[in-house]
Structures are given as C-alpha cells and as structure tokens.
N, C-alpha and C positions, 0 to 999 in steps of 0.2 A: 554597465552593471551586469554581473553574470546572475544566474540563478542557481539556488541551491536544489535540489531536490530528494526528500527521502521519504520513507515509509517505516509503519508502526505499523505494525500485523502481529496476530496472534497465529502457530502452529499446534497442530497434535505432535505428540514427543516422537511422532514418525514422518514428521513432514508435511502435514498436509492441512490446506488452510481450509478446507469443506467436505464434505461426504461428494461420493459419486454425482450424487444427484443435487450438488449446490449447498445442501440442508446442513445449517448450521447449528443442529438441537443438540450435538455433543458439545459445546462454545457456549451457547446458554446455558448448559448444565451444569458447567464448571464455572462459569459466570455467577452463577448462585452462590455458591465459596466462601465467595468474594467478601468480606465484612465492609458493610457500609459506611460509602466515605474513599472507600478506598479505589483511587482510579487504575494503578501501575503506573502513575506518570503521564497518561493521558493527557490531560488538564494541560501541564507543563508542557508537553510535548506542542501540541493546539495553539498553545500561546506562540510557541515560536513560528509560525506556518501560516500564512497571508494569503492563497490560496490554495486549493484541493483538486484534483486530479483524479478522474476516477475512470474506468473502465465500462464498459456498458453493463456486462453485467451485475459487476458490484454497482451502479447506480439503482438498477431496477431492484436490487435485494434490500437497500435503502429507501428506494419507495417504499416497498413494501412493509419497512415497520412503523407506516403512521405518520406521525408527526415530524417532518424534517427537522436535521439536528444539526444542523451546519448552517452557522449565521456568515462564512464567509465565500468567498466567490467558489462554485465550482464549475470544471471543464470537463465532460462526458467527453472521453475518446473514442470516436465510433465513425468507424467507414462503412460501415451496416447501413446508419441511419439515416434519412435523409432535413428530421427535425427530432430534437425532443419530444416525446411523448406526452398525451394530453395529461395535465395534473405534474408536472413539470415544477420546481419552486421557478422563481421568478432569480434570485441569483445563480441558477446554471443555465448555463451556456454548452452547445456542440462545438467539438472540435473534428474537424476529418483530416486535415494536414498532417506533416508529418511532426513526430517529438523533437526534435532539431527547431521546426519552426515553432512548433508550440514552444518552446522553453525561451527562443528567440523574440515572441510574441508579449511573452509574461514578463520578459526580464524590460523590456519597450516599454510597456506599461506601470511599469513601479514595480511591480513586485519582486521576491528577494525570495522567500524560503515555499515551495511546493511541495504539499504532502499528496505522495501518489499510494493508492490506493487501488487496490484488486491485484490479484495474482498473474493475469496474463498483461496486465497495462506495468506490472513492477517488473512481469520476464523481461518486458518489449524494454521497457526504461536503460534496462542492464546490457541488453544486447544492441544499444545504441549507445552505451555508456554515458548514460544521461543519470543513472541513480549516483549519488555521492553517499547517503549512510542508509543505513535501515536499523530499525529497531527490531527484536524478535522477540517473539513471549510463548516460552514452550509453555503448554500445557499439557499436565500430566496425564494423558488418556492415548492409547495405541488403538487408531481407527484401520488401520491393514488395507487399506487402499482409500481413493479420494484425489481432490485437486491437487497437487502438488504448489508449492510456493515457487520451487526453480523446476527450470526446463532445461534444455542443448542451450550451449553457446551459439550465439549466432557465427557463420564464417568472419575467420578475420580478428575473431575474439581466441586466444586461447586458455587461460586462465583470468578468474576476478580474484587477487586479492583480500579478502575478508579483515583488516586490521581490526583486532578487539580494542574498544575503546573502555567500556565497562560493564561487570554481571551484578546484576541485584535477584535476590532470591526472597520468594514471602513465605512466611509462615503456611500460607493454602494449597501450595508446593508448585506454581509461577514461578518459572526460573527468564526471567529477562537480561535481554545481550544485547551491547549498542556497537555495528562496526562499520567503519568509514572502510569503500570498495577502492579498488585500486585495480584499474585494467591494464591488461598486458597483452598487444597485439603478436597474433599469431608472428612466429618466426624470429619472437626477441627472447 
C-alpha cells in the first residue's frame, strides 16, 4: 500500500504563507471575508486525509490557538525535539526519522492519504519527492516579504512539474488551484 500525500495551504498573492515573524493577522483578516458556512473545501478536503503531518513550527502555532482541532492522528516532524511538548493532545506523536521512513511507516500502518502541513515540512516533502498534490488558496493581500511557500530545489531535483487539475474562484476574491507534482530528476 503506497501513500498518498498532499497539502492545503493558504498564500498572500505574493507567495508567502506568514509574515517575517510567523504572524498570521493578514490570514485572519481576510479570514473574516469569508461568509459563514463557507470552508473553500476544507471540510471535503479533511474528509479525504487519515492522517496529518505537520512541522514543528506549524504544530506549536496550532497550540497556540486553543482548543485542538484535529480529531485525527498527527506526526510532529522534528529532529530539534527530543519529546512533544507539555500540553501536547494525546493523538500526536514525534516523528525524528526520515520522510521516506515516515511515509513507509504510515503506509505499514493503514493509512492511505497524508495531509502535510507547514511550509518548510511541504519544501522538505517536495525535495524528497514525497508531495503528490497540493492545493493552494491565494489570497488577495501583497505582504512584500514573509515565509515563502517554496524554497531551492534539493540537488538531484531539477524541475517539479505543477499539472493544474482545477481553479475555483469566490466571490471574497480566493482564488483556489488543485495540482498533482510531477518530478523530473536532474539530467533528464
């Protein structure tokens, strides 16, 4: 059984999935928009994804709003850590090995479709060619510097592929794009 792996992330219409300093108060601002009820697909997205995958920092920014909102299994990727942190839920787990093993790991265990999650754990996915699609959700606001969504290619990688699978556009001016990656090793 192979595993799937993709991401749902939201950008600014210049790339970047957070301000300098992590702070996501341009993503809440245009989060507000939003007419209630209305996910972008979320929902439907969640349903297809058996576990979650997430990065260390974007775990701890998820601490941080409160109340955990993930009823299914998640894997902290983190060679920093040496345990989760106290206040931890009870279904995440560490992962320190590699994405190779981890996807080896999940796929061992039952599972089928992984939603990875954070910007530097979806570079690392890519430059291991472990991401298969990602969803993207511009949103309309130019932040002129911030985290960026991609990085450099790892050696070995020369081009990803982007195949567009589908755009939906909303009325609040979210423009969302679904595309399966397609890696092409340096020298081909």
């Amino acid at each position: 059984m192979s595993m799937q792996c993709s991401s749902f992330i939201a950008t600014s219409l210049d790339g970047f999935i957070a301000k300098t300093d992590g702070s996501l108060d341009w993503l809440n601002a245009a989060n507000a928009t939003v007419p209630e009820g209305e996910d972008c697909g979320y929902a439907q997205y969640m349903a297809g994804v058996d576990v979650i995958l997430m990065g260390r920092k974007t775990f701890e920014t998820v601490l941080g709003f409160g109340a955990w909102p993930y009823d299914k299994p998640v894997y902290v990727v983190s060679r920093q850590w040496s345990a989760l942190p106290a206040g931890a839920p009870a279904t995440a787990q560490l992962w320190k090995d590699s994405l190779p093993a981890l996807c080896t790991h999940l796929a061992a265990s039952g599972f089928r479709a992984a939603y990875v999650d954070g910007g530097q754990l979806i570079q690392s996915f890519i430059n291991a060619q472990l991401l298969d699609e990602i969803t993207i959700t511009r949103i309309p606001v130019l932040l002129g510097s911030g985290l960026p969504l991609f990085g450099p290619l790892a050696d070995g990688t020369s081009t990803v592929a982007a195949q567009h699978l589908q755009t939906r556009s909303f009325d609040f001016g979210f423009v969302q794009s679904d595309y399966r990656l397609h890696y092409t090793a340096a020298g081909q």
